[in-house]
PQR file with spaces between the fields and no chain letter, atoms N, CA, C, O and H, PARSE charges and radii, in Angstrom:
ATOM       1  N    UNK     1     -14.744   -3.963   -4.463 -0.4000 1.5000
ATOM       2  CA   UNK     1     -15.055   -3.407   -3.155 -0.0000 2.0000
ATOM       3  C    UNK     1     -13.747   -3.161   -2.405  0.5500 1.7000
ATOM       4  O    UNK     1     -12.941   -4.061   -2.172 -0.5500 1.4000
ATOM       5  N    UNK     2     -13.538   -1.510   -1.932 -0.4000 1.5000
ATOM       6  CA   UNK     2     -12.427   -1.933   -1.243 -0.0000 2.0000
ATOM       7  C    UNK     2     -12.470   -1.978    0.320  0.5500 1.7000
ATOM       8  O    UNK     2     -13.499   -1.571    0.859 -0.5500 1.4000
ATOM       9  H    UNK     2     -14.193   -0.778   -2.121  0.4000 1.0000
ATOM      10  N    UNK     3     -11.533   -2.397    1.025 -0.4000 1.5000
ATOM      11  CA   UNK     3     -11.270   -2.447    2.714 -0.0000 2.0000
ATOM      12  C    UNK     3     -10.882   -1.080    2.515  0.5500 1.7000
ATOM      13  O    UNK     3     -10.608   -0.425    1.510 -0.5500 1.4000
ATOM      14  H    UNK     3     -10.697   -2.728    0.587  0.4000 1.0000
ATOM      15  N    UNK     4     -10.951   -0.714    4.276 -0.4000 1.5000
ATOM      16  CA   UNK     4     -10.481   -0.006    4.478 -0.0000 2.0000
ATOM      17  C    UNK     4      -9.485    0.406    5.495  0.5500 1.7000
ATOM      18  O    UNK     4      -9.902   -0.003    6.579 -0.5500 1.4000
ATOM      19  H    UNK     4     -11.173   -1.246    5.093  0.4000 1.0000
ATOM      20  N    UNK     5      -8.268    1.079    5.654 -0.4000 1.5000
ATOM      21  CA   UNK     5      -6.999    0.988    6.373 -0.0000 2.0000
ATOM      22  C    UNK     5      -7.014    2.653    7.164  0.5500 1.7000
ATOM      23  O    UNK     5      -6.695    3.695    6.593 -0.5500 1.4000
ATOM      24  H    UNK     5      -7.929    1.412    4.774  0.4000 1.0000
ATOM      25  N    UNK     6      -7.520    2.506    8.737 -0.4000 1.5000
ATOM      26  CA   UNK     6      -7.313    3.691    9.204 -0.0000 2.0000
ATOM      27  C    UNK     6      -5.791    3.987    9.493  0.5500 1.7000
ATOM      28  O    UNK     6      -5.088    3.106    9.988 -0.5500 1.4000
ATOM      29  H    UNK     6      -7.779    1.659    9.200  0.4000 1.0000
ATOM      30  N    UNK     7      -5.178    5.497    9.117 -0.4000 1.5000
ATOM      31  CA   UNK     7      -3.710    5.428    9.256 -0.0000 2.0000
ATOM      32  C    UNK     7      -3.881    6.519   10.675  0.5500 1.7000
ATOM      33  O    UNK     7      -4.843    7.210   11.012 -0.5500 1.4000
ATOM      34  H    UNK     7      -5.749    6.213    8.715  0.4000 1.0000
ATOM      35  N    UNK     8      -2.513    6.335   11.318 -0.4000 1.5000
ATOM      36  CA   UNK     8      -2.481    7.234   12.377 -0.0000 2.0000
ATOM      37  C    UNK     8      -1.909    8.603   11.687  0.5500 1.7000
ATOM      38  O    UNK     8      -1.415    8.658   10.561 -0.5500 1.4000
ATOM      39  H    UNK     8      -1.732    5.774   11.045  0.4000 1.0000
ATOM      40  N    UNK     9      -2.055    9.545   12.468 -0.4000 1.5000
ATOM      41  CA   UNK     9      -1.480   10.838   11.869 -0.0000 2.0000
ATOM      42  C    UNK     9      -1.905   11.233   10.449  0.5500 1.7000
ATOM      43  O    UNK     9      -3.074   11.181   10.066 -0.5500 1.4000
ATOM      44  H    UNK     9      -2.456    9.501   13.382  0.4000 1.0000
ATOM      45  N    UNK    10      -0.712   11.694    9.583 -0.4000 1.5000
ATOM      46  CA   UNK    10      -0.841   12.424    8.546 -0.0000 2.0000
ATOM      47  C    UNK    10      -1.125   11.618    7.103  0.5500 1.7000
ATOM      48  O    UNK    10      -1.965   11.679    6.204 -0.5500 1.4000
ATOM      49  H    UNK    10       0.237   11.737    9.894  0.4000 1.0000
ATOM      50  N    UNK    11       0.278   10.687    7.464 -0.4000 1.5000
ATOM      51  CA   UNK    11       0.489    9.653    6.553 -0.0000 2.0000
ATOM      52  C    UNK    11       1.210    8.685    7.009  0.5500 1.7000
ATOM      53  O    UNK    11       1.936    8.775    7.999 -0.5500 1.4000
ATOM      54  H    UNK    11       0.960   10.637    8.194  0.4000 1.0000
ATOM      55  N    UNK    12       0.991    7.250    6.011 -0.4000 1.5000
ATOM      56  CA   UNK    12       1.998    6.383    6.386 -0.0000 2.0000
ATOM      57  C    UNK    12       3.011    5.748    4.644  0.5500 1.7000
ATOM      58  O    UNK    12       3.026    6.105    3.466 -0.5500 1.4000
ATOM      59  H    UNK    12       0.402    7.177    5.206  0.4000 1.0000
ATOM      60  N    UNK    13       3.605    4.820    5.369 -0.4000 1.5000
ATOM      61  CA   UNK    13       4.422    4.648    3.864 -0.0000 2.0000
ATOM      62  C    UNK    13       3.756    3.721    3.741  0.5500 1.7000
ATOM      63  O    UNK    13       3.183    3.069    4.613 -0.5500 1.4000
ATOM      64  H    UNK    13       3.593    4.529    6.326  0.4000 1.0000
ATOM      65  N    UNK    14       3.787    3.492    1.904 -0.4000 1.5000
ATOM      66  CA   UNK    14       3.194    2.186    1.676 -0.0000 2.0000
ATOM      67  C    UNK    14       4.158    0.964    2.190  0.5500 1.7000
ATOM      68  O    UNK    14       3.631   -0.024    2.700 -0.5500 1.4000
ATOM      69  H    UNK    14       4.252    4.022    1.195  0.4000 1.0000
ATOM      70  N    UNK    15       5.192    1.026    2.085 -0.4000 1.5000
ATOM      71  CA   UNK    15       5.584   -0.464    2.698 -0.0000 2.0000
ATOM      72  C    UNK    15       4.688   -0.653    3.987  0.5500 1.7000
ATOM      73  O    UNK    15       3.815   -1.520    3.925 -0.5500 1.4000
ATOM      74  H    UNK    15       5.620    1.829    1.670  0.4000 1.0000
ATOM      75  N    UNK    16       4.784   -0.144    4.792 -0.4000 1.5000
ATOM      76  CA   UNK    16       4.445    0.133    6.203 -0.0000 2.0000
ATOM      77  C    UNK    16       2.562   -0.526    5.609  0.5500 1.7000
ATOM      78  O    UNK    16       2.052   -1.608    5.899 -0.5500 1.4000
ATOM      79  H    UNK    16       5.493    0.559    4.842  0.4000 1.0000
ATOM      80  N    UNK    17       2.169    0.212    5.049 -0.4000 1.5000
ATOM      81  CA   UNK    17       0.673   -0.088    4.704 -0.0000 2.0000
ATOM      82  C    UNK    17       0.672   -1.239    4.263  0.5500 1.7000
ATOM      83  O    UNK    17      -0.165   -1.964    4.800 -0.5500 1.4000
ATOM      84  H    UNK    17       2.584    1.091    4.814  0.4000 1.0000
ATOM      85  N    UNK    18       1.476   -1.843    3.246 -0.4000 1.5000
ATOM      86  CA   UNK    18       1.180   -3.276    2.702 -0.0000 2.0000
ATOM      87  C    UNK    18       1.591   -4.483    3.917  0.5500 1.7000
ATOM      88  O    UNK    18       1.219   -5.654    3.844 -0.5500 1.4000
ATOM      89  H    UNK    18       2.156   -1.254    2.809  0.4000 1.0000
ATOM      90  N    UNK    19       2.303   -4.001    4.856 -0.4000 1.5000
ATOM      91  CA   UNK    19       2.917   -5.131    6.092 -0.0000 2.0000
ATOM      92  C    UNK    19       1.243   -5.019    7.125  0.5500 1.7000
ATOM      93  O    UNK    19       0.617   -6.004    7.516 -0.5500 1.4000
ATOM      94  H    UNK    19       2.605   -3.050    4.915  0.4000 1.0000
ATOM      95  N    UNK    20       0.813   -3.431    7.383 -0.4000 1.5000
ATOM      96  CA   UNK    20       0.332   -3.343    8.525 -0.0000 2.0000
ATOM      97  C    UNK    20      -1.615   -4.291    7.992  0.5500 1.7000
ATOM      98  O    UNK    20      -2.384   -4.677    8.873 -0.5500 1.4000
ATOM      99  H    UNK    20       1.321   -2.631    7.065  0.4000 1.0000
ATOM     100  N    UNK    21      -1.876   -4.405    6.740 -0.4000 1.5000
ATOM     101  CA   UNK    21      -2.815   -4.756    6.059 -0.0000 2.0000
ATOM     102  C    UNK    21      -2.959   -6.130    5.786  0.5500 1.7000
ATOM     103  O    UNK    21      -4.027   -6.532    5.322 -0.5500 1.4000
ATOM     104  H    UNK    21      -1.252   -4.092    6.025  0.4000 1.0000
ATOM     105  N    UNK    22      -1.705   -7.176    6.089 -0.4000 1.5000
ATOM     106  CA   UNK    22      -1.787   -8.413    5.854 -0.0000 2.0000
ATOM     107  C    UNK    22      -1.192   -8.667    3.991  0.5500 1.7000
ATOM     108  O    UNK    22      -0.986   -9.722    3.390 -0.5500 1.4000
ATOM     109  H    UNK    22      -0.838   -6.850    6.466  0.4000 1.0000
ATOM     110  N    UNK    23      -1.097   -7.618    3.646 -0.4000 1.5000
ATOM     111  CA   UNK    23      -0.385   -8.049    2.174 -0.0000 2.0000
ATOM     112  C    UNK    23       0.775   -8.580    1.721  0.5500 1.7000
ATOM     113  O    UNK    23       0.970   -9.047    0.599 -0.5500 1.4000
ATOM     114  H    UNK    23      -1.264   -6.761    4.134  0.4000 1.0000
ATOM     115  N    UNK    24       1.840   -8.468    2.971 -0.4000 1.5000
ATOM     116  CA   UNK    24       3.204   -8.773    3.025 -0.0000 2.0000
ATOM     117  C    UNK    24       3.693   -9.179    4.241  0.5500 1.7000
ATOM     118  O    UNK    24       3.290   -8.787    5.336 -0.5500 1.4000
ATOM     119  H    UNK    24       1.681   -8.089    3.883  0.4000 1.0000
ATOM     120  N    UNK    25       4.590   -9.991    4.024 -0.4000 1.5000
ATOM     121  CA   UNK    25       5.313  -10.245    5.745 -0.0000 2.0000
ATOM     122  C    UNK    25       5.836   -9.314    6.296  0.5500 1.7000
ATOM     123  O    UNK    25       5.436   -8.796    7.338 -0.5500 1.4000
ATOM     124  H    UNK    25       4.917  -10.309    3.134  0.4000 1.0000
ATOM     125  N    UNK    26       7.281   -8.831    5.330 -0.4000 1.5000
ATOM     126  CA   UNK    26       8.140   -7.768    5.625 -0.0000 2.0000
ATOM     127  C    UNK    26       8.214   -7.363    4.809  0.5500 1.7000
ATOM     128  O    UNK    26       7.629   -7.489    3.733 -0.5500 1.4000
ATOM     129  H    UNK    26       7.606   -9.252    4.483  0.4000 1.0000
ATOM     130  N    UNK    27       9.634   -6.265    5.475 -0.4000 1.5000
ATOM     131  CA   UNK    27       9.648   -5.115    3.956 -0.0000 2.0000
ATOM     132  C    UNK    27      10.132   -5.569    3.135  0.5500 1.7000
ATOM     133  O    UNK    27       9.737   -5.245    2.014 -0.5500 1.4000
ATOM     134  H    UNK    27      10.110   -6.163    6.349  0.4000 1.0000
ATOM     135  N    UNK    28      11.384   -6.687    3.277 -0.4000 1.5000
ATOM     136  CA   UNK    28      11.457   -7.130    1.825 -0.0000 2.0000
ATOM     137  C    UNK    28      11.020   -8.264    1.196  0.5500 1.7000
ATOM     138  O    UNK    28      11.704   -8.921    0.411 -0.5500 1.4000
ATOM     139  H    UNK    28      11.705   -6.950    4.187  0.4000 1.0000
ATOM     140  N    UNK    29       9.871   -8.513    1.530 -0.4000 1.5000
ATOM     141  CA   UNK    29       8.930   -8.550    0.570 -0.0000 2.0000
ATOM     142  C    UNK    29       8.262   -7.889   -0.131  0.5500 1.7000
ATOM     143  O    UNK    29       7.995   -7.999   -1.328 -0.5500 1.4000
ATOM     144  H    UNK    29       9.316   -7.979    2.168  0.4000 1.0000
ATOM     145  N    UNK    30       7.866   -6.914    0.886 -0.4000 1.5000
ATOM     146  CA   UNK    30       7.219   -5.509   -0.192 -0.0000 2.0000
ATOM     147  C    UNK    30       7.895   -4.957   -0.928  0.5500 1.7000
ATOM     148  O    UNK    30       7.304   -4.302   -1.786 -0.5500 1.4000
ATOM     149  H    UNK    30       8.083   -6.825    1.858  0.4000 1.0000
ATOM     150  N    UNK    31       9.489   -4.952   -0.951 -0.4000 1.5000
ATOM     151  CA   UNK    31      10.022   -4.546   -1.734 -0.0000 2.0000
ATOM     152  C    UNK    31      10.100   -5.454   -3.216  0.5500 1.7000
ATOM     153  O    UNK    31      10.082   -4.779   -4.245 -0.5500 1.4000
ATOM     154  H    UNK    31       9.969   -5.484   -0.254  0.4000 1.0000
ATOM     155  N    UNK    32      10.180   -6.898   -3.348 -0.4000 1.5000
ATOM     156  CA   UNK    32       9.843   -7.387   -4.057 -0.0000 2.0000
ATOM     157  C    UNK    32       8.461   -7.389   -4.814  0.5500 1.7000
ATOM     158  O    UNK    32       8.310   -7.281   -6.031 -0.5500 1.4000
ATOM     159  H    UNK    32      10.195   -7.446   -2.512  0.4000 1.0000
ATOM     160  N    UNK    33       7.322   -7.555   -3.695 -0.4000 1.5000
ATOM     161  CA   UNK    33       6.086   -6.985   -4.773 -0.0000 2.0000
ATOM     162  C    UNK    33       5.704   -6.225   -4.996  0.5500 1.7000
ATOM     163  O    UNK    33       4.550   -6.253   -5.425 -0.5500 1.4000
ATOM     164  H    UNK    33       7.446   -7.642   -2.707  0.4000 1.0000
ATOM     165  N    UNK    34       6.436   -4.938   -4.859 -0.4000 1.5000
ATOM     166  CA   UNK    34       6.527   -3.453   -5.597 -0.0000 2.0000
ATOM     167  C    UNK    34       7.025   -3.587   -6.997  0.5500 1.7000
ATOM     168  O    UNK    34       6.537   -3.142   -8.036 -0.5500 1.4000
ATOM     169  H    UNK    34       7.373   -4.914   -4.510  0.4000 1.0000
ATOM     170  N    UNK    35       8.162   -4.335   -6.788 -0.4000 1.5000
ATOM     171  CA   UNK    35       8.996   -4.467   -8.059 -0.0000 2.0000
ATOM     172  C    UNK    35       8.196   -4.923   -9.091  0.5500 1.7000
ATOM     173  O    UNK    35       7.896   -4.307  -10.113 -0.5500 1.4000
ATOM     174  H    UNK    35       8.558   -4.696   -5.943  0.4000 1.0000
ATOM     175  N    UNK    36       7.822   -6.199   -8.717 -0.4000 1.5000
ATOM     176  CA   UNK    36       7.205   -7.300   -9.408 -0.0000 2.0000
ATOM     177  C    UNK    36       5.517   -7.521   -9.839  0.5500 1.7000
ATOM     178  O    UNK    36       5.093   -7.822  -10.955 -0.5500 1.4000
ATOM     179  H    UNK    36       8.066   -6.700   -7.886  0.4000 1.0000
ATOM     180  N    UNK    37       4.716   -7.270   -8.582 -0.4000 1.5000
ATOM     181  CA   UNK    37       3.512   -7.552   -8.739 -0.0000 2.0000
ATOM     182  C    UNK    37       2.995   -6.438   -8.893  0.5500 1.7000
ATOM     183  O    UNK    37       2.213   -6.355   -7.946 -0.5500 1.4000
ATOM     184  H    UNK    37       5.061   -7.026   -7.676  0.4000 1.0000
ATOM     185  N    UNK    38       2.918   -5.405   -9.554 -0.4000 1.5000
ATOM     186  CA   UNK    38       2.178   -4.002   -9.884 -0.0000 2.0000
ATOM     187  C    UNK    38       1.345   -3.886   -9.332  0.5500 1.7000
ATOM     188  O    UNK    38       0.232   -4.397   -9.462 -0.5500 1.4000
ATOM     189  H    UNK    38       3.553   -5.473  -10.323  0.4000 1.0000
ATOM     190  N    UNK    39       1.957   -2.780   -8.186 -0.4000 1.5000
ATOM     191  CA   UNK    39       1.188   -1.943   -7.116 -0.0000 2.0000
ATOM     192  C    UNK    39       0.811   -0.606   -7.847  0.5500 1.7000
ATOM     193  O    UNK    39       1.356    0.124   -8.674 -0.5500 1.4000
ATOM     194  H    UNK    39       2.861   -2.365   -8.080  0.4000 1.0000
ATOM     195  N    UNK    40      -0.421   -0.625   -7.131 -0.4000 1.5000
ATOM     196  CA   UNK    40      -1.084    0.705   -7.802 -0.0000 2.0000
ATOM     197  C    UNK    40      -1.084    1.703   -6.758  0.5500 1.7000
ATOM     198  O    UNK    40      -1.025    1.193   -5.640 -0.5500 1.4000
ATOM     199  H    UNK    40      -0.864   -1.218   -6.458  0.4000 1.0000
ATOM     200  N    UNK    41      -1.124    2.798   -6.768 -0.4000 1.5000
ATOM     201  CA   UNK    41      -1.662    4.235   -6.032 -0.0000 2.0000
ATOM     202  C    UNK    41      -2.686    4.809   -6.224  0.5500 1.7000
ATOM     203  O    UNK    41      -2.680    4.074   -5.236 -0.5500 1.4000
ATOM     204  H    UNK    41      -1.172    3.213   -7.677  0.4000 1.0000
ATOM     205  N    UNK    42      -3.485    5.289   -6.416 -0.4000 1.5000
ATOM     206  CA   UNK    42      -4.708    5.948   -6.987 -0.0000 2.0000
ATOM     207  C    UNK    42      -4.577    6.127   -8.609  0.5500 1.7000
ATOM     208  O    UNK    42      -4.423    7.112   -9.331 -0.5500 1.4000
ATOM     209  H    UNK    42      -3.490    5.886   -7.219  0.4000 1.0000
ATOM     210  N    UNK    43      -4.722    4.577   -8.874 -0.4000 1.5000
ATOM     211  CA   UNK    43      -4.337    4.183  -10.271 -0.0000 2.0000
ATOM     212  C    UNK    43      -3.121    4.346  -11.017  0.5500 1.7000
ATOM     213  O    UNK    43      -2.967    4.189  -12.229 -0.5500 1.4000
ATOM     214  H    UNK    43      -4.847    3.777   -8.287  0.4000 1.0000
ATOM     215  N    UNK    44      -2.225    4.700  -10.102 -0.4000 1.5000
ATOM     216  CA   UNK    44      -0.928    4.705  -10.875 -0.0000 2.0000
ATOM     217  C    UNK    44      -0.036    3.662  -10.367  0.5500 1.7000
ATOM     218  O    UNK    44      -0.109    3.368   -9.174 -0.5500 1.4000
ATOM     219  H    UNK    44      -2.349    4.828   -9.118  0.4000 1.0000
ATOM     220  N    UNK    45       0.841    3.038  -11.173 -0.4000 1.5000
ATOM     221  CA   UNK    45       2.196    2.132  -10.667 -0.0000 2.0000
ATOM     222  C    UNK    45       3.224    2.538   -9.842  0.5500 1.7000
ATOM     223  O    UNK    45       3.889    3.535  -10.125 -0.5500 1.4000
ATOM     224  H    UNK    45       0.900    3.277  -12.142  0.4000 1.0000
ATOM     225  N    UNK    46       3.438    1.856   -8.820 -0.4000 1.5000
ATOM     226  CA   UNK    46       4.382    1.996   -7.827 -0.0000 2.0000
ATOM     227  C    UNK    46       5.140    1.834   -7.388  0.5500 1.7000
ATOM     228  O    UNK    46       4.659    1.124   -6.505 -0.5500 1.4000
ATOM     229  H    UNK    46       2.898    1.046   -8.590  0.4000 1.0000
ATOM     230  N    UNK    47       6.229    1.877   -7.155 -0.4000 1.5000
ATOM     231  CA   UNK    47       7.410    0.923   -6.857 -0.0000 2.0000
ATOM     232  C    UNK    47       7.817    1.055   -5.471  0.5500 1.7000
ATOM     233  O    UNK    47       7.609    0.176   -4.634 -0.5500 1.4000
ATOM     234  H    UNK    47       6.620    2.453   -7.872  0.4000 1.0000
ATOM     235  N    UNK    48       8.540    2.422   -5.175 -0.4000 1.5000
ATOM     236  CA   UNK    48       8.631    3.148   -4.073 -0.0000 2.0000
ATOM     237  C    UNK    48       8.175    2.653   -2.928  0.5500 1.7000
ATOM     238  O    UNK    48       7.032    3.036   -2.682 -0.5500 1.4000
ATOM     239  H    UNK    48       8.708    3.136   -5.855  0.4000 1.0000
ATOM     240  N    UNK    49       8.898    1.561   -1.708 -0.4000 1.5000
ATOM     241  CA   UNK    49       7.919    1.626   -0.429 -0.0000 2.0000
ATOM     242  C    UNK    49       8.198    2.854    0.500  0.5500 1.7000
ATOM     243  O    UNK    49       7.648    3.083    1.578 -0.5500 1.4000
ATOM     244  H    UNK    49       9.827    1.250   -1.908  0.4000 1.0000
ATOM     245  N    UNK    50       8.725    3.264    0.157 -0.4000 1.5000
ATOM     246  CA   UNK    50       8.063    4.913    0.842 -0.0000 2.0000
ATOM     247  C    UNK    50       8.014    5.898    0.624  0.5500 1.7000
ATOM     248  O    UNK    50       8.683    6.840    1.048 -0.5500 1.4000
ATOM     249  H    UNK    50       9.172    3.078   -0.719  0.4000 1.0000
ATOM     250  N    UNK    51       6.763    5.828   -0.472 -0.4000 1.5000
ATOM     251  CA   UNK    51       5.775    6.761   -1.340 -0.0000 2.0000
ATOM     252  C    UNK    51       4.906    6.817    0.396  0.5500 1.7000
ATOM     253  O    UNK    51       4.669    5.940    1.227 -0.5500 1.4000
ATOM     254  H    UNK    51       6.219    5.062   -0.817  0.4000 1.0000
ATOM     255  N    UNK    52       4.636    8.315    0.344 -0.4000 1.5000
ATOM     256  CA   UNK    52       3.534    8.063    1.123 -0.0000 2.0000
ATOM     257  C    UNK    52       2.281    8.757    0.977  0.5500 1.7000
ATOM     258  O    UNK    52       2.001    9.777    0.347 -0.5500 1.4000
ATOM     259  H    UNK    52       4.829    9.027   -0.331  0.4000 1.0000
ATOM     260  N    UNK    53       1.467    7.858    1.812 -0.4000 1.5000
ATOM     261  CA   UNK    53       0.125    7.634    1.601 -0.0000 2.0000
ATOM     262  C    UNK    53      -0.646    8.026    2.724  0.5500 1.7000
ATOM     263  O    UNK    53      -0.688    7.560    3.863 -0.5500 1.4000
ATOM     264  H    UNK    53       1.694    7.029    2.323  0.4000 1.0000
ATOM     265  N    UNK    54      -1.242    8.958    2.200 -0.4000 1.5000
ATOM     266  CA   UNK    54      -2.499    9.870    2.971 -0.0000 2.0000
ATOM     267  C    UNK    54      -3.839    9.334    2.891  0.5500 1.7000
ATOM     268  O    UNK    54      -4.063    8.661    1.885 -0.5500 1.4000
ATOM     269  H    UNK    54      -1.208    9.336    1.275  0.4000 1.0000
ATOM     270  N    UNK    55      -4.811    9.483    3.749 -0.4000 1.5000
ATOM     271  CA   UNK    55      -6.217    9.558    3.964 -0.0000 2.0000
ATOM     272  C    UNK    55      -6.813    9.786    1.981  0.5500 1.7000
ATOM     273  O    UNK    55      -6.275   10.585    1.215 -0.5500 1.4000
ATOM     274  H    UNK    55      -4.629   10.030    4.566  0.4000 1.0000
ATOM     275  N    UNK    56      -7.740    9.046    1.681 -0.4000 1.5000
ATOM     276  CA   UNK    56      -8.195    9.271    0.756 -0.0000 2.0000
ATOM     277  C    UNK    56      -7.216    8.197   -0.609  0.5500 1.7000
ATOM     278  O    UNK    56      -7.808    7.702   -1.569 -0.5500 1.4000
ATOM     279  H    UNK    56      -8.177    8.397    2.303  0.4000 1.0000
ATOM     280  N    UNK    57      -6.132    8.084   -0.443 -0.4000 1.5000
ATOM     281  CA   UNK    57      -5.105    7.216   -1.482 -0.0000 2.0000
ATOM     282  C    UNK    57      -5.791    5.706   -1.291  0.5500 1.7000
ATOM     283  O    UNK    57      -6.149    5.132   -0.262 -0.5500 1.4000
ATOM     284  H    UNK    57      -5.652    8.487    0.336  0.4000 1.0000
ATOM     285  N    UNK    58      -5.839    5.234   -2.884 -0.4000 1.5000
ATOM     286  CA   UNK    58      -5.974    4.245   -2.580 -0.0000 2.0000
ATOM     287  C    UNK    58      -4.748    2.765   -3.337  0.5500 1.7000
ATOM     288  O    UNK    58      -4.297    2.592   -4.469 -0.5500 1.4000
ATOM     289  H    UNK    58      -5.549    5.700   -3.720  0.4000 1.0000
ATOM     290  N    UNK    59      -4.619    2.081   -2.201 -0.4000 1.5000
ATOM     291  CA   UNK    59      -3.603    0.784   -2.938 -0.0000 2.0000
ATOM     292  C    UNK    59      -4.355   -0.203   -3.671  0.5500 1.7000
ATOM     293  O    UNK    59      -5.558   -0.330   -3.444 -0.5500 1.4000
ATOM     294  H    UNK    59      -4.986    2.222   -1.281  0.4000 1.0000
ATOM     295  N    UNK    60      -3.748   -0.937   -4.552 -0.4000 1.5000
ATOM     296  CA   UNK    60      -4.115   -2.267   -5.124 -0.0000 2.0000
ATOM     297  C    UNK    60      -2.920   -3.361   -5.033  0.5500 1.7000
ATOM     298  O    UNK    60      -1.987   -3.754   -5.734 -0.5500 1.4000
ATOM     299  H    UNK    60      -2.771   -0.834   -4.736  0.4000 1.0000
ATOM     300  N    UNK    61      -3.281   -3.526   -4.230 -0.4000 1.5000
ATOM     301  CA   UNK    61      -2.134   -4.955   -4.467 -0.0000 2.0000
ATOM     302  C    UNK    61      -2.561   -6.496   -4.328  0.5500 1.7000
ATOM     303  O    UNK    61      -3.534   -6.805   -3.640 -0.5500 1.4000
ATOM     304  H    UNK    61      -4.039   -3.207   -3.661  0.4000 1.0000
ATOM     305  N    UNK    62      -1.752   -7.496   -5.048 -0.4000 1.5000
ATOM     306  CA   UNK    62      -2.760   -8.801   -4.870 -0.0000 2.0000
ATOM     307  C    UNK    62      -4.340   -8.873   -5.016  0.5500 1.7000
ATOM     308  O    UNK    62      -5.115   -9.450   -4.253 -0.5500 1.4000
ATOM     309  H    UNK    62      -0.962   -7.245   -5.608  0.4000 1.0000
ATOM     310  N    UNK    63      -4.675   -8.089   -6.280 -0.4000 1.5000
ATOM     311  CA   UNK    63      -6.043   -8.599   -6.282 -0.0000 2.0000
ATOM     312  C    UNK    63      -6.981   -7.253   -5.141  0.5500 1.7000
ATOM     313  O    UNK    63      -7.969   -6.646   -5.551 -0.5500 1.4000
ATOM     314  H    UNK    63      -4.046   -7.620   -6.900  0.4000 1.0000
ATOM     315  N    UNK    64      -6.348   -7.038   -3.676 -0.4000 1.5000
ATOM     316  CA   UNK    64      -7.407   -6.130   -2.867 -0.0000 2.0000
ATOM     317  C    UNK    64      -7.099   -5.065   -3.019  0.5500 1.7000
ATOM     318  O    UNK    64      -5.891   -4.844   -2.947 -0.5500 1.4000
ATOM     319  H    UNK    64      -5.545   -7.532   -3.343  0.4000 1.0000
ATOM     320  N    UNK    65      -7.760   -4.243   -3.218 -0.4000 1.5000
ATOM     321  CA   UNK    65      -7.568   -2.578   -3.130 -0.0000 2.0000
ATOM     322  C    UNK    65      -8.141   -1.751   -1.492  0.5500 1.7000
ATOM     323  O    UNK    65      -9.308   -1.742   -1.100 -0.5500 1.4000
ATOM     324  H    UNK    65      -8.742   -4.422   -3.276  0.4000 1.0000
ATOM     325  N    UNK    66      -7.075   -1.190   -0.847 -0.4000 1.5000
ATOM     326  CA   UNK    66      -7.023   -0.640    0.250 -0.0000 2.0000
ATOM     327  C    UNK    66      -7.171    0.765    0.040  0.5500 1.7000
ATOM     328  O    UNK    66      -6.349    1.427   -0.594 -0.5500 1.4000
ATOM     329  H    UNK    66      -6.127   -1.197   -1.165  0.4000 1.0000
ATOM     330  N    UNK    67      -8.479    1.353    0.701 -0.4000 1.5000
ATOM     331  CA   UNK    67      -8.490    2.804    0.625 -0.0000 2.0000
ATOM     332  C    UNK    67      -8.008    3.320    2.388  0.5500 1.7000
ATOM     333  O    UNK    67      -8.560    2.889    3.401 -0.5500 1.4000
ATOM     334  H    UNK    67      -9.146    0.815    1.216  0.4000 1.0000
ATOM     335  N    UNK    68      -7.188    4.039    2.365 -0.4000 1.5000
ATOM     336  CA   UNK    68      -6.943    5.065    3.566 -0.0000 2.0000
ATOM     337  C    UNK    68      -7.513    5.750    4.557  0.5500 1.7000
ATOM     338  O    UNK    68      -6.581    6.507    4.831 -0.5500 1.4000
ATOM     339  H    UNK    68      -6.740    4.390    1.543  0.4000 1.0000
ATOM     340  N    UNK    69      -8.203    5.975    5.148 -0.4000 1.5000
ATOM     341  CA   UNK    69      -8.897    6.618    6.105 -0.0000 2.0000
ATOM     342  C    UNK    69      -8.027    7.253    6.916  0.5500 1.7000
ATOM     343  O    UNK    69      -8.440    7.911    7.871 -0.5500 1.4000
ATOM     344  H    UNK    69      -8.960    5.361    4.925  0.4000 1.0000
């Protein structure tokens, strides 16, 4: 089941998404569990915290998967 993460505007970055969602403290942390804990995108691997992420993308990280709104 996933949550869901309304973004303002167009897009946001995933770092920004994994901090603003409760998945990470800061960015570098997210930069570490990009590296490390295989983040997904709409099923693909991620590394990049600022890949960005539009309405409809969805994250997996830690187990929850966050869809975009």
């Amino acid at each position: 089941m996933s949550e869901e993460f309304a973004i303002r505007g167009d897009t946001i970055r995933l770092g920004q998404l994994l901090k603003a969602a409760g998945l990470v403290d800061s960015g570098a942390e997210a930069k570490v569990v990009l590296a490390e804990d295989g983040v997904t995108v709409n099923g693909e691997p991620e590394t990049r915290r600022g890949r960005q992420i539009r309405a409809g993308d969805v994250v997996v990280a830690h187990g929850r998967e966050i869809r975009a709104v």
